[in-house]
Structure formats: C-alpha cells, structure tokens
Steps between C-alpha positions, in 0.01 A plus 500: 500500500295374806143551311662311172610212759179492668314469127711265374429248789121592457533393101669186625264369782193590235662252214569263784185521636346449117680235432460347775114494425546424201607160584187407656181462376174410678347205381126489416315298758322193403323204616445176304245245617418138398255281578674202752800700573757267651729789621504849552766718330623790619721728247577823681798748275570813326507483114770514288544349142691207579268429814153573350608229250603249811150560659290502181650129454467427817153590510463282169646227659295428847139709407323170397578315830496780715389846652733780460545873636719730361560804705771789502807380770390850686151342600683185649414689821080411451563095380424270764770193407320259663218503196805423253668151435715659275683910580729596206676802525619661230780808625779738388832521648630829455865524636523163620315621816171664427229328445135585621390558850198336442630163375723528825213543725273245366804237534554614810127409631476163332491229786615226193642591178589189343191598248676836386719519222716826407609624159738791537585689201841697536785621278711181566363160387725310782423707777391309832193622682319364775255693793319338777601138397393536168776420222430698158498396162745819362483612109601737319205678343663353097205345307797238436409360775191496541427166420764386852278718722182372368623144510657489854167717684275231341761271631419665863172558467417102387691445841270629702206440339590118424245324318226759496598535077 
C-alpha cells in the first residue's frame, strides 16, 4: 500500500509540474529600432496566446516612434532600467500568489518606477495585484478581452511617454 501511495503522489507532482510548464512559454527575444527614437520600450514576459497577441499589438503600436526590446521576464535580471523610458511587464499569477522571482527582483531594485507598467494574467479577471508600488493591470487570459488590455496598457504607456507619439 505504501509503494502505491508513494507512486501515486509521484504521478501527481509530474502532471503538476507539466502543467505548470505548460502555462508558460518563453518569448522569442527581439529588438526593434527606428531611426529618431523618442522612447525606449521595454517589453519583458512569457508567451501565451492571449499575451503574444497583447505584445504583437503593442509592438505595432509604438515601433515607428520608438526603440523596443523584447526579452523573456527570466532575463529581467541583465536589463539595466535606467536605458528604458518605458518597462512593461507582462506576468502570470498562478494561485493568486506566484508570480516570477525575477519580476520581483527587478521591482525590487528600481530606485523609481513610475515608468513600469504590469499586466498580470491570472485565472480571475478582478483579482487585485500590486508588488513594490506597482499596481497591475489584471486579465483574464479570454481573447474577449483583449481589446480592454490592449486599450488601457496603451493608455499607461502614452502616460509615461507623453507626447513622444
């Protein structure tokens, strides 16, 4: 009985451990450069459906005004803020609690982050998150509503940026 315990536990933490992978994509690193950049963009995530869509029309949006990095949230640890007027972080909440280490640590060594904005994608559209003084934008990862995350980051990001469009 102990042995049929013990492998039953094993089965579970391997599906948890899948699906917890499974959730979280890396997302291929980029850089786009224009000539006369007025800002610098940083979009720093892992991929998903719902939030490769965000990014790709977020990238659409600013490229033509603006330089713009997009790097995995796990390298957040080699980005030097200072060379970004712009840091949007694109997360999963997993259990209302987890999110990555790396987002935490880079908040945590910002001397100003009025220039970061936070997307956090998590089971619950209504959920409240906020790290480091940092207030998220939360969404549930439905294509539905896309078009409400999209609108209120450019919202945030035009904010910040002011009249550099």
């Amino acid at each position: 009985m102990r042995i049929r315990s013990e492998q039953y536990i094993l089965t579970l933490a391997i599906v948890a451990l899948a699906f917890l992978t499974s959730c979280t994509r890396n997302v291929k690193e980029t850089q786009f450069t224009t000539e006369n950049a007025k800002f610098n963009l940083l979009l720093a995530g892992d991929s998903s459906d719902f939030k490769d869509r965000v990014r790709n029309r977020i990238i659409a949006r600013y490229r033509k005004n603006g330089n713009i990095d997009v790097v995995n949230i796990n390298n957040l640890k080699d980005i030097r803020p200072e060379d970004y007027d712009v840091i949007l972080i694109m997360d999963t909440c997993i259990g209302c609690e987890d999110f990555n280490w790396s987002m935490k640590s880079f908040l945590d060594r910002l001397e100003d982050n009025n220039n970061v904005v936070l997307l956090m994608t998590t089971g619950y559209s209504h959920y409240e998150y906020s790290y480091g003084g940092v207030d998220a934008i939360t969404a549930a990862s439905r294509i539905a509503d896309e078009e409400e995350i999209f609108t209120r980051l450019s919202e945030e990001i035009d904010r910040i940026i002011g009249n550099a469009l």
